[in-house]
N, C-alpha and C positions, 0 to 999 in steps of 0.2 A: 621264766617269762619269755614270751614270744613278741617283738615289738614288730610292728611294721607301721612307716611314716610315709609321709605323702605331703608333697609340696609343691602344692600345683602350679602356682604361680612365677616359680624359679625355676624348675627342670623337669614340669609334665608330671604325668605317675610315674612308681616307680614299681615295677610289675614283680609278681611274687613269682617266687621260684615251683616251675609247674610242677616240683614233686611234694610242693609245701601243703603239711596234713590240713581237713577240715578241722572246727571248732565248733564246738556246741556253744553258743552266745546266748548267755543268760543274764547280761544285765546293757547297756547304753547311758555311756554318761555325754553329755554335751557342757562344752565350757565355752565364757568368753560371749555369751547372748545379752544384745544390752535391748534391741526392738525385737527380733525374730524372736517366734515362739517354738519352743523345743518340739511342741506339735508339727509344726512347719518342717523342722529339721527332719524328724523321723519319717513323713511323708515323702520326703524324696528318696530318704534309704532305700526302703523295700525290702526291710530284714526284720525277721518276725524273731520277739527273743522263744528260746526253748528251741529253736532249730540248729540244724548242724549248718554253717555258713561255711563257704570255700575263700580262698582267697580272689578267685576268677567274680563272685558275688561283691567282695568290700571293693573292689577293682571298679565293680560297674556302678554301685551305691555313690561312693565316690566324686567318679564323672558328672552325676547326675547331680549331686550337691554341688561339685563346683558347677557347672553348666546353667544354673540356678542366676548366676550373676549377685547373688547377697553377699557376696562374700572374697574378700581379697586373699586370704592367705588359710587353709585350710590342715591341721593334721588328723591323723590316724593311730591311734596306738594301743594292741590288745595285752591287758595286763590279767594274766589265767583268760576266763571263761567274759571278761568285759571289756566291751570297746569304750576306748575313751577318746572322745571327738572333742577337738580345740580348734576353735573358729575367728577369724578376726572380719566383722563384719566390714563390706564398705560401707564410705559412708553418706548420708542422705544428703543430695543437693538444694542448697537455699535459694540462691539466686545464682541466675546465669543470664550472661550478659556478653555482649558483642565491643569489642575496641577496634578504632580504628577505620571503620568501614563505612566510607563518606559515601560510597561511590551504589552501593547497596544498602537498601534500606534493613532494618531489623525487621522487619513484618514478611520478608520473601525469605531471611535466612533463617527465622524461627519455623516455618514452613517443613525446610528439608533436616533439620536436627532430631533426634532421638530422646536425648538427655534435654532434662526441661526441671523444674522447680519439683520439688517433690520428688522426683526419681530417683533411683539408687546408682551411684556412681559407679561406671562401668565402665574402663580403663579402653577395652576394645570400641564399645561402642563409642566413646569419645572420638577415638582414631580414625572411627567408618564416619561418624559426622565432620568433621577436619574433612574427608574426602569428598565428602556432597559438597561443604562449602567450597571448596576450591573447583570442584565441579561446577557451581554456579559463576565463579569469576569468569573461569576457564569459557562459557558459553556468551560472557559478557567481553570479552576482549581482553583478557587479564591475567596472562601466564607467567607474570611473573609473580605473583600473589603468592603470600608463606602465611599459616594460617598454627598460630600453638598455641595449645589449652593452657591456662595459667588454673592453678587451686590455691585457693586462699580457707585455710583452715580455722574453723568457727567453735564453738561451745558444745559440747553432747554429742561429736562424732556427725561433724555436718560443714561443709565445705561451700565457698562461692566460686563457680564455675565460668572463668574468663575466658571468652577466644580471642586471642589477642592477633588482628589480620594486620598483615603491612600489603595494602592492594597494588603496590605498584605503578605501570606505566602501562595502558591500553596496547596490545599487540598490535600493531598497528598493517596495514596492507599495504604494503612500500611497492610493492609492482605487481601487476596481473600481466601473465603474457598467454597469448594463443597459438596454438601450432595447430597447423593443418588447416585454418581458413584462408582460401583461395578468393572466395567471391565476395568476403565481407572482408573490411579493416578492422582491425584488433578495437580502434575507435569506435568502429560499428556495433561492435559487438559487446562494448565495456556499456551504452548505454541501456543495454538490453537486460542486462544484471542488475542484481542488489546490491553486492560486492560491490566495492570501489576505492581505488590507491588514494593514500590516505595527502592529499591537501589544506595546508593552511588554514583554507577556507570553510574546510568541514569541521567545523570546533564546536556545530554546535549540531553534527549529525552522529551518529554511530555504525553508519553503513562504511565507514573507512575500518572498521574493526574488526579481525577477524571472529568468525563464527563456522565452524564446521557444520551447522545444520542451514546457516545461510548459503553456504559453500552448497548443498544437496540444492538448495531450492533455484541454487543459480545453472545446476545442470539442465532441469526443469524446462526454464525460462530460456534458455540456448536451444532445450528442444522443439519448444512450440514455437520460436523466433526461424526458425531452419525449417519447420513442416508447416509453419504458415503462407512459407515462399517457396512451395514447392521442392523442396528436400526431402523426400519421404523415405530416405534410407539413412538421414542425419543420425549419428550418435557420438555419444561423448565419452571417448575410448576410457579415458582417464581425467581426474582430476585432483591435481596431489599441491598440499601443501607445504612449503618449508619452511619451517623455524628459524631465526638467524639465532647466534648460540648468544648474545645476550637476550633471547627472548622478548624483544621488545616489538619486533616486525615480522612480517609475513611476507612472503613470492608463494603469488598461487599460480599455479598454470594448469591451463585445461587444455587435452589433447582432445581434435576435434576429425571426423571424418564424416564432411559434408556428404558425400556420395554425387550422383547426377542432380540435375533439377529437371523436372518431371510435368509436362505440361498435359491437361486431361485428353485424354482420346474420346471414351466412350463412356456415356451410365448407364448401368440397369438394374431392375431390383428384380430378385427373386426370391420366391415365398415358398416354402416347403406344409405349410398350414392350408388346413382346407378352407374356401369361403373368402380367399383373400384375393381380392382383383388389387395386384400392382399398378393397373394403370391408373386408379383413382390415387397413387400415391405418390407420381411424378410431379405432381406441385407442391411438394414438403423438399422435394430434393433442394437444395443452396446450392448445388456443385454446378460450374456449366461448359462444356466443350469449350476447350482450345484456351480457356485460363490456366493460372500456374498451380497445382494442385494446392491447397489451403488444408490440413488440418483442422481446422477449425470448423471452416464450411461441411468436411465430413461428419464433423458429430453434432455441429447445429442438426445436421440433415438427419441423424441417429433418430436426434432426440425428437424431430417432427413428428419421423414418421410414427415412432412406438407410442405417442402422445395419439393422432389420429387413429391408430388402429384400435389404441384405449378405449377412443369413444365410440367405436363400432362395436366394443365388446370383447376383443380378443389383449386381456388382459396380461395376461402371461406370453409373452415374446421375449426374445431377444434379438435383435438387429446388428447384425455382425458386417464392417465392412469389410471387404476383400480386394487387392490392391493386385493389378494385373501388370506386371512391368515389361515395356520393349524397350531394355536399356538400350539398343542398338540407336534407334529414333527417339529417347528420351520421352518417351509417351507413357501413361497408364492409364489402364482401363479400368472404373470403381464399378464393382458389385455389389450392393450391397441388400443380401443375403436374411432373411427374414426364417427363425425356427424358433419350435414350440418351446418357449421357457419353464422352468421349475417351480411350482405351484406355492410358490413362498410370501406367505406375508411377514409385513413387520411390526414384530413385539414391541419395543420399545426404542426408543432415540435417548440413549445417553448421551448428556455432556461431560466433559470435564475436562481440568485445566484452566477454565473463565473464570478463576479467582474475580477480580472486577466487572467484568463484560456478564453481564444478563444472559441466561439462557435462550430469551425470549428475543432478543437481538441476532443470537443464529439463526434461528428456528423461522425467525422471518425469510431466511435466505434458503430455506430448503425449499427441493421441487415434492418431498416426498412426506409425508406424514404415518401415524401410529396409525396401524390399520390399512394401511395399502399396501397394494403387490409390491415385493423386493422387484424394484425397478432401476439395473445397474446402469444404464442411461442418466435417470434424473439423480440418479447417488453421484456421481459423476457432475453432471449439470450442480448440482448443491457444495459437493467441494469447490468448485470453480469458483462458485456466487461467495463464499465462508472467504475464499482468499482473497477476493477483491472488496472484500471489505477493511482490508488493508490493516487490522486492525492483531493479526496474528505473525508470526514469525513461521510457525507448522500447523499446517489443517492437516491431523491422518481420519481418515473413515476405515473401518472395519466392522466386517460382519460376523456376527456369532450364534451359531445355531441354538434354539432354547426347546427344544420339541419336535413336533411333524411338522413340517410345514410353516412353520415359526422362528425366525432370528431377530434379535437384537441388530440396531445400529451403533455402535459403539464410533463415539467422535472426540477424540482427543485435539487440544489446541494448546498452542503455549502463546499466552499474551507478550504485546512488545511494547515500546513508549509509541504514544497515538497523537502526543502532542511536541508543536514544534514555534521556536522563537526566530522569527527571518529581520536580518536587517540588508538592507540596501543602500547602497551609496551608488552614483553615478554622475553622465554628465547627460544631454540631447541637445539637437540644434535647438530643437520647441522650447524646452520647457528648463532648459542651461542644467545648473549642477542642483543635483536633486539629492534626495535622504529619504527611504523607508523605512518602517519596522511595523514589525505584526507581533501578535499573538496567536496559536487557533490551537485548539484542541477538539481531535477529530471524534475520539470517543468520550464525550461528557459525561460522569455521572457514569458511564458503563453501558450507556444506555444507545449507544449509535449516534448520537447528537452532535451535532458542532455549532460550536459557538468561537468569536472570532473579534480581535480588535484589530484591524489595520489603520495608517495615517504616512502621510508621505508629503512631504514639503519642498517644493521648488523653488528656482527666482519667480514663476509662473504660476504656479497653481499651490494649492494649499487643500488635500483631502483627508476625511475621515469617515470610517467606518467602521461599525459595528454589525454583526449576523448572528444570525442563529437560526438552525434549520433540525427540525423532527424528520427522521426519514421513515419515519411507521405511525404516521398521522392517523388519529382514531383505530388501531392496530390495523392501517390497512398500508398495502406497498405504494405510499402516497406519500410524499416529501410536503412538508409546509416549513417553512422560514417565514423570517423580519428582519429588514434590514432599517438601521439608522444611518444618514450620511448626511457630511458636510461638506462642501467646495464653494473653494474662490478659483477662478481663474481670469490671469491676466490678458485683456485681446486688444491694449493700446497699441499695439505694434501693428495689430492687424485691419483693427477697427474702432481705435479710439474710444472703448470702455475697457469694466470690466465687468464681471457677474457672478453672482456666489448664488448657489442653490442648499438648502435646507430642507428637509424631509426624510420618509417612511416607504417602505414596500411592505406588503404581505405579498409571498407567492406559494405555488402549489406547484408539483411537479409529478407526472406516474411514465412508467414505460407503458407502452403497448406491445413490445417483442425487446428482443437486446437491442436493437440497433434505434426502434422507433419510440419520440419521446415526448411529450405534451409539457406544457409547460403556462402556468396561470400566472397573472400577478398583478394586484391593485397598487397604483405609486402616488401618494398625496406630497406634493413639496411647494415651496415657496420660490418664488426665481426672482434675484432683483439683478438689474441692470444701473449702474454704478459708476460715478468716477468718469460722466463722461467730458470728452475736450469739449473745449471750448467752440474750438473749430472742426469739433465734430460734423459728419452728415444728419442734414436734417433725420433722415430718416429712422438715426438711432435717438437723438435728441426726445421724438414722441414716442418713443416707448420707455425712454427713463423711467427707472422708480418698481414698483415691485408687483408681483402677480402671481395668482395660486395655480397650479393644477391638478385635477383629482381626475385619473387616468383607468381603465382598464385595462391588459393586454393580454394573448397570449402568444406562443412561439412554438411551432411544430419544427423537431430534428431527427433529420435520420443520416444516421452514421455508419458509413459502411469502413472508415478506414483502420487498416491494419496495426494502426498507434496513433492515440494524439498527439504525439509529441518530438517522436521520429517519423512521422510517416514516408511510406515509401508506395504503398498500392491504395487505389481503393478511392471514395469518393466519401462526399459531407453535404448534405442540402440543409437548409434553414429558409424556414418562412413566417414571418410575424406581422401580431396586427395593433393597435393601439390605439382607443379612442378616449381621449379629454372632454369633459363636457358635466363630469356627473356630481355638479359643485363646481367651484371654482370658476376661475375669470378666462380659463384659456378650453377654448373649444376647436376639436381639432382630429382628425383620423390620418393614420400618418400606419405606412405598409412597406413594409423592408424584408429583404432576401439576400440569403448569399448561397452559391452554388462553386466546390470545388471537385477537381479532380487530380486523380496522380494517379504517376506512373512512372516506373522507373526501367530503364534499358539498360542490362549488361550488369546488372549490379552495383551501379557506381552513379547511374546519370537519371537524376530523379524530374521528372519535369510536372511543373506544379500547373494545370489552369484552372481559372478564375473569374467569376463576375458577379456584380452585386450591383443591385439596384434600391430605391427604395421611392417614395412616392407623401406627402402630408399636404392636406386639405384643410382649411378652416373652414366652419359652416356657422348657422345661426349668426350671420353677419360678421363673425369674429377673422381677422387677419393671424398669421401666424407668424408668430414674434419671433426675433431674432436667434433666439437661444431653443430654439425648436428645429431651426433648419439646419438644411445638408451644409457641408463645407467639406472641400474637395482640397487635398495637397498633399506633404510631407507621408507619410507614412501611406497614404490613401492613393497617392501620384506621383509617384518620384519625380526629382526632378522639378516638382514645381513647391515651393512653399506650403505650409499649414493654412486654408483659405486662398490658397494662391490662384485661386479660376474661378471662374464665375462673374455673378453683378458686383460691379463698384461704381460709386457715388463719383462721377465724373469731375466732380469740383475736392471732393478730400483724399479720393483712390480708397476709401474706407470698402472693406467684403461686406459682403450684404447676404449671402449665403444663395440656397434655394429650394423650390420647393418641391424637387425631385434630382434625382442622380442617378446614373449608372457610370461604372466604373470596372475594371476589369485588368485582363494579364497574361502573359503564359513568364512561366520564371525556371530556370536549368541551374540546378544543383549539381558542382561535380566536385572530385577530387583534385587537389590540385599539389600534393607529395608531402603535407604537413597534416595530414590524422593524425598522428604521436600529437601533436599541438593541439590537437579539435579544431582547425581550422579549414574551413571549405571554401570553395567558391561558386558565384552565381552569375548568371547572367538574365536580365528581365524586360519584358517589353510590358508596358504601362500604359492603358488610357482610361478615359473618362471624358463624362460631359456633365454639368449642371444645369438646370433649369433656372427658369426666370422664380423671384419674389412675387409676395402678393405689393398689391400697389405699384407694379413697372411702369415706370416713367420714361421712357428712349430719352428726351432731351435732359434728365439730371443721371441718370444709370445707363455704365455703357455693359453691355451683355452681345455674347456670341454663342450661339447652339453650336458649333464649329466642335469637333469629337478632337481636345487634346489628346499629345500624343508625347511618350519618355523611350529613350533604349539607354541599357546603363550595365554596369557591372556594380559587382561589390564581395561582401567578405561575410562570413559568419566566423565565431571566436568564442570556442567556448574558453576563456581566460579563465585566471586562477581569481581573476576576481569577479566572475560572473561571467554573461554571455554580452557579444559584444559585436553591434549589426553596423557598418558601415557599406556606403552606397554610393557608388556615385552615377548620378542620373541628368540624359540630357534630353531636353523637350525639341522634338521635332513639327510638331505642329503647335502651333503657338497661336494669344493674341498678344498686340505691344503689350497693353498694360495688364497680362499674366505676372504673378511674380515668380519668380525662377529660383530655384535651390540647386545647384548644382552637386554639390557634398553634404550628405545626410549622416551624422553617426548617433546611436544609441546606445548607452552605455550604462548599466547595471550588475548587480548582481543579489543572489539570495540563497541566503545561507541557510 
């Protein structure tokens, strides 16, 4: 008798001696089958009996049976002319189940597991699911995560399958530093990221956590913050992580090489395609002499022009810009180079990844549809629109050829949390020591939708609000909301009442380009006037008690600036209109504008100017109540009080408001050797004027057209407990009875 054994699961095969003779196999015995059918077993052999078998043959039979995964422990053994196969099946999983994992839901890790109810236990595959999971923690902040399969052994050869996770402590981002920025502070540049060193205060964000794909997208974001300001040789040499060895924190540093900054010399387009007059297409250009080169503005300009030439019919293009540098004079000259594209349409637009998020919510944001020219322009334009829907962590696009002429868009996303819980504590001169909290969840339902509870309570005012806005109203790129809100607010200090307002909005909102925006909205509320003195001005006295108004309005914006939020170039116009009348007791047309600009010199010294005006009329006999007009001060005019200018009641000094203003500014932003602290400095010049009330009486109301006037310094602070604006402003043109503020602070935050 000839034996040869095989024990796969302890030390591999165990390989036959290459001089060992064949066997003519004329029988197969299988032992040890409690579910597999000996049919099964002998399909994987691949040994026919009556043949002569080698041992090079039961070698590879073998493999193939264990390779099978049915099976934990397998032997071999030929007694004469018969193989006798002994098998020890694994065995079949009942339930599996997750322990431990607060922090991850069971619906994201049943997702990446293998092994599931039903399945046949599979020792390997256990150990590659173990590594997806901790792969998932690992992308969630979570390195120090230990993840081990527990079996709990059942009746009839059937096990329950526990992972038993201890998740640990969030890896947290303990410092970010930058090397190699010259012309920004590390401050400047930490707002411009996702990342961010992890704070007390962020206990209820996640961007304090490391993520090495967030880590990519923050290269990104450095990129186009450096070739939006003219750096068009900016790149981000490196960006490396380290570990501290109790893996709980993170030092990320990014090596940066700004290069020059690059102000435009010259543009031209040229066209290699017949039929195409360039000079019809100098009014798509964005770019203009003697600004700072813009990235952005190049491929707005990209995407104009191959849009225009679209509708002339020259379908297939590509627009290629071309960057001419005189590093010497810090000048480049853009080309931008027009040749016959590749005659490619698109098959199909896959999604995936949008477990929650709707297909139908991307697909809103694309420039490009099934059926149109592969247009790397608006592929381009479309990732951009996908990312700013804030609502993903990775937008990839690729393309994949299906045919002649034919590719696939292939669009992979990985979803992120879209909802966030803010509370606010603080103090202000106005409004003393205040408390906020919100709710909002920006993708509802999956669907692009937000919906929204905020409320905030001061010694002064007392608000609430709820929203909800569709941003693909009737499937078109048309925003519609409703808002519900409440306020009280206190004005005994200023004018011996007080007034709470109740009501509704519906509005509508569409772009007309990126920057240009419309904006609709119907406002139905209740206004009562409240709680007044005794020794109030007559003139609030006759409007005591309460009044409806049902409003039209709308507001044209166009936004040319380089952030909301930091900004540093670039300009803002806003102009609105609102008429009362249509129902309701209060009739009224009332026109408001604000115009900003910026500009910053050297890097560092951003200077803001400013002016706003606005204008409200009563008609159909009606006068315009108190809680409709302008009021001028605190936040509006440094330096002078909330209400602090204007008409007052010559006998109580009560504000009386007005029924127009303009108001305005120039303000200088600089450094002042605390960026590690977020703290800046400003300096601001401030004025304004008010107009008269309806019903001006000279002898009970004293009033001056007279243009006040504030010069003042102050502080900005982004503090660990919020941001934090103190000012101090002094009035150079004045009346006696102005009221004056001399020290202004606002103090917040929001987590």
């Amino acid at each position: 008798m000839k034996k040869l054994m095989y024990v796969g699961i302890l030390s591999g095969l165990m390989a036959l001696q290459s001089n060992a003779q064949a066997m003519t196999l004329k029988n197969i015995e299988v032992d040890g089958l409690q579910r597999v059918e000996k049919s099964t077993v002998l399909s994987y052999l691949n040994l026919k009996q009556g043949s002569n078998v080698s041992s090079d043959a039961l070698d590879a039979s073998f493999k193939r049976l264990y390779d099978t995964g049915l099976f934990s422990d397998i032997n071999f053994d030929t007694v004469g002319n018969t193989l006798k196969i002994s098998v020890k099946e694994n065995p079949i999983i009942g339930k599996r189940a997750f322990d431990g994992n607060d922090k991850i839901d069971d619906k994201i890790l049943e997702k990446e597991v293998q092994m599931g109810p039903r399945s046949v236990y599979d020792k390997a595959k256990v150990q590659q699911d173990v590594q997806r999971i901790l792969d998932v923690y690992r992308k969630n902040g979570r390195y120090s995560v230990t993840v081990e399969p527990k079996i709990i052994e059942r009746d009839e050869n059937r096990v329950d399958l526990i992972y038993e996770i201890d998740e640990g402590a969030s890896a947290k981002i303990d410092k970010i530093n930058f090397l190699g920025n010259t012309h920004y502070t590390s401050s400047d540049l930490q707002d411009e990221i996702m990342s961010k060193e992890s704070r007390w205060y962020r206990i209820f964000s996640a961007k304090e956590n490391y993520d090495a794909e967030k880590m990519e997208y923050d290269k990104e974001l450095l990129r186009r913050f450096y070739t939006n300001h003219g750096y068009a040789d900016f790149a981000v040499k490196s960006a490396v992580a380290e570990l501290s060895e109790d893996k709980k924190s993170f030092i990320l540093t990014y090596s940066l090489d700004e290069g020059p900054r690059y102000e435009v010399n010259d543009i031209s387009i040229k066209s290699e395609i017949e039929g195409v007059n360039v000079d019809d297409l100098y009014d798509d250009v964005e770019v203009s002499k003697g600004d700072w080169y813009k990235q952005s503005d190049v491929e707005k300009t990209v995407a104009q022009i191959t849009d225009s030439l679209g509708k002339r019919g020259f379908a297939f293009v590509n627009v290629e810009p071309e960057l001419n540098r005189n590093v010497a004079e810090n000048k480049v000259d853009i080309v931008f180079n027009i040749y016959e594209g590749e005659r490619v349409f698109i098959d199909r637009i896959n999604i995936t990844g949008n477990d929650r998020t709707l297909d139908e919510v991307i697909r809103h944001e694309f420039r490009v549809a099934e059926g149109d020219a592969m247009n790397y322009s608006k592929i381009r334009d479309s990732r951009r629109n996908v990312e700013n829907l804030n609502f993903f962590s990775k937008v990839d696009m690729q393309t994949e050829s299906t045919g002649p002429n034919k590719a696939n868009l292939n669009v992979n996303v990985e979803e992120k949390s879209t909802g966030y819980f803010n509370v606010g504590v603080g103090y202000s001169t106005t409004n003393g020591a205040l408390f906020r909290a919100g709710v909002t969840e920006n993708n509802f339902r999956g669907r692009g939708q937000r919906i929204g509870f905020n409320f905030g309570i001061s010694q002064k005012t007392q608000d609430y609000n709820i929203d909800f806005t569709e941003p693909y109203f009737l499937g078109r790129r048309l925003s519609a909301g409703v808002d519900l809100f409440l306020q009280d607010q206190d004005y005994k200090d200023e004018a011996s009442y007080d007034t709470s307002t109740l009501g509704g909005r519906l509005r509508f909102g569409w772009n007309y380009t990126d920057d240009f925006s419309h904006y609709a909205r119907y406002t139905l509320s209740e206004n009562k006037i409240r709680h007044v003195k005794d020794n109030a001005s007559r003139f609030i006295k006759e409007e005591e008690g309460k009044s409806t108004t049902s409003a039209v309005g709308q507001t044209f914006v166009y936004d040319k600036r380089d952030n909301a939020y930091n900004t540093k170039e670039g300009y803002y116009l806003q102009a609105g209109h609102d008429i009362a009348g249509l129902g309701g007791d209060n009739k009224y047309n009332k026109f408001e504008g604000k115009a900003y600009k910026y500009w910053t010199l050297a890097d560092y010294y951003t200077f803001k100017f400013f002016a706003n005006g606005g204008y409200i009329a009563g008609y159909g006999g009606k006068d315009v109540r108190l809680f409709d007009r302008f009021y001028l001060g605190g936040n509006t005019l440094r330096g002078f009080e909330f209400a602090g200018i204007g008409a007052r009641d010559r006998r109580t000094k009560d504000a009386l408001g007005g029924n127009w203003e303009v108001h305005g500014g120039a303000e200088m932003t600089f450094p002042i050797g605390l960026d590690e602290l977020g703290v800046k400095g400003r300096t601001f010049w401030d004025w304004g004027v008010l107009g008269k009330p309806d019903n001006f009486n000279d002898e009970e109301i004293a009033y001056s057209s007279k243009i006040r006037q504030s010069i003042g310094f102050g502080f900005d602070w982004m503090s660990p407990m919020g941001k934090i604006d103190l000012d101090f402003g002094f009035p150079i043109v004045k009346e006696q009875y102005d009221e004056k503020e001399v020290f202004r602070l606002n103090f917040g935050t929001s987590l």
